[in-house]
C-alpha positions as CSV (number, residue, x, y, z in Angstrom):
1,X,2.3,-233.0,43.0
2,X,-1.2,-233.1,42.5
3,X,-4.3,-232.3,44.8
4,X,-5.3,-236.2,44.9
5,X,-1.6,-237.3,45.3
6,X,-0.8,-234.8,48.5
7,X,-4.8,-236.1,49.8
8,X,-3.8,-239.7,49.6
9,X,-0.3,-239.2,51.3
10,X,-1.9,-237.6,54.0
11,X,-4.6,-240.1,54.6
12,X,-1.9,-242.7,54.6
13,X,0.8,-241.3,56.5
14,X,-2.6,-240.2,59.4
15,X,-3.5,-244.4,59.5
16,X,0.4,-245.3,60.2
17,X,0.2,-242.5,62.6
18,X,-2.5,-244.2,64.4
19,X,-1.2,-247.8,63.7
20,X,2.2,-247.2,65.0
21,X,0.3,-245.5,68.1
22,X,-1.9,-248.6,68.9
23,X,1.2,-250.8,68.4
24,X,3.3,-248.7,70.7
25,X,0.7,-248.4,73.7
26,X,-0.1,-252.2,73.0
27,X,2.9,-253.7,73.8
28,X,3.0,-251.3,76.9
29,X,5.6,-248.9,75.4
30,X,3.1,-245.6,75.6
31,X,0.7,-245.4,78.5
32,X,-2.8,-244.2,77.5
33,X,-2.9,-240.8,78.7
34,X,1.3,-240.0,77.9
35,X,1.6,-236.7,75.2
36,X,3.2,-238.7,72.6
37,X,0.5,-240.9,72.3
38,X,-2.4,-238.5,72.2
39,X,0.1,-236.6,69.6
40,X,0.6,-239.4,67.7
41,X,-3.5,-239.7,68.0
42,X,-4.2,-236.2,67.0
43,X,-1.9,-236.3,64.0
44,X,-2.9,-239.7,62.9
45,X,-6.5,-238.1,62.8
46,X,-6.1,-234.7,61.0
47,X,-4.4,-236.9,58.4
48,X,-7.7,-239.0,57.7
49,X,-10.0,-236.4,58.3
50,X,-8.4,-234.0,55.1
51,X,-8.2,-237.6,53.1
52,X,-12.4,-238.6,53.9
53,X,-13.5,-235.5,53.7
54,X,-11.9,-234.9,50.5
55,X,-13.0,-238.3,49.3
56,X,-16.2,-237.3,51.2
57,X,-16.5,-240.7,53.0
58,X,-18.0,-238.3,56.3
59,X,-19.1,-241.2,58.5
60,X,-15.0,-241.6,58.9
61,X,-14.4,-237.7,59.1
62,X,-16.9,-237.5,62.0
63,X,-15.0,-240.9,63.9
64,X,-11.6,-239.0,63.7
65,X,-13.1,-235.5,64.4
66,X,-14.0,-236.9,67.7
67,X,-11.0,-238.6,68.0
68,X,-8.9,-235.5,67.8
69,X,-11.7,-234.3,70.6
70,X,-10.5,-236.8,73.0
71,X,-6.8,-236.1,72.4
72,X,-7.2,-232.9,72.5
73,X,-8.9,-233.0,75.8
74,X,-6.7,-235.2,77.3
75,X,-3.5,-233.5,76.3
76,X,-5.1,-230.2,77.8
77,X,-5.4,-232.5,80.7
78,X,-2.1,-233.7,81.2
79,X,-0.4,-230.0,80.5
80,X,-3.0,-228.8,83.4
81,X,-2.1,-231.5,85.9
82,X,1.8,-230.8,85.4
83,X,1.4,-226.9,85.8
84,X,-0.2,-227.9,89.5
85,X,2.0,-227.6,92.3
């Protein structure tokens, strides 16, 4: 497999990440601050960012380096809320 081949199945397989994740929390099956759906989020995201930053389309790398911020943050979030008594 080459380099641009395993770059483009990531970058694809990162926007059905995020698709299926809209779709799901959309028709009410996720809720906004659930772990799969921040998951699905941070995966979705690390997938584009190695695609546009290879492809060095960085306007989109920056959008989904943030968006793996907020995930991030809000699945530290949710683990600290259900480690309090």
């Amino acid at each position: 497999m080459t380099l641009n081949l395993f770059v483009d199945i990531l970058g694809w397989a990162g926007a059905v990440a995020l698709l299926v994740a809209y779709a799901l929390i959309s028709r009410g099956h996720f809720l906004g601050h659930s772990v799969r759906y921040q998951i699905l989020n941070v995966f979705g995201s690390l997938g584009l960012i190695v695609n546009t930053a290879y492809y060095r389309a960085y306007p989109s790398t920056f959008v989904n380096v943030v968006w793996i911020g907020i995930g991030a943050y809000t699945l530290y979030r949710v683990s600290a809320k259900s480690k309090t008594p």
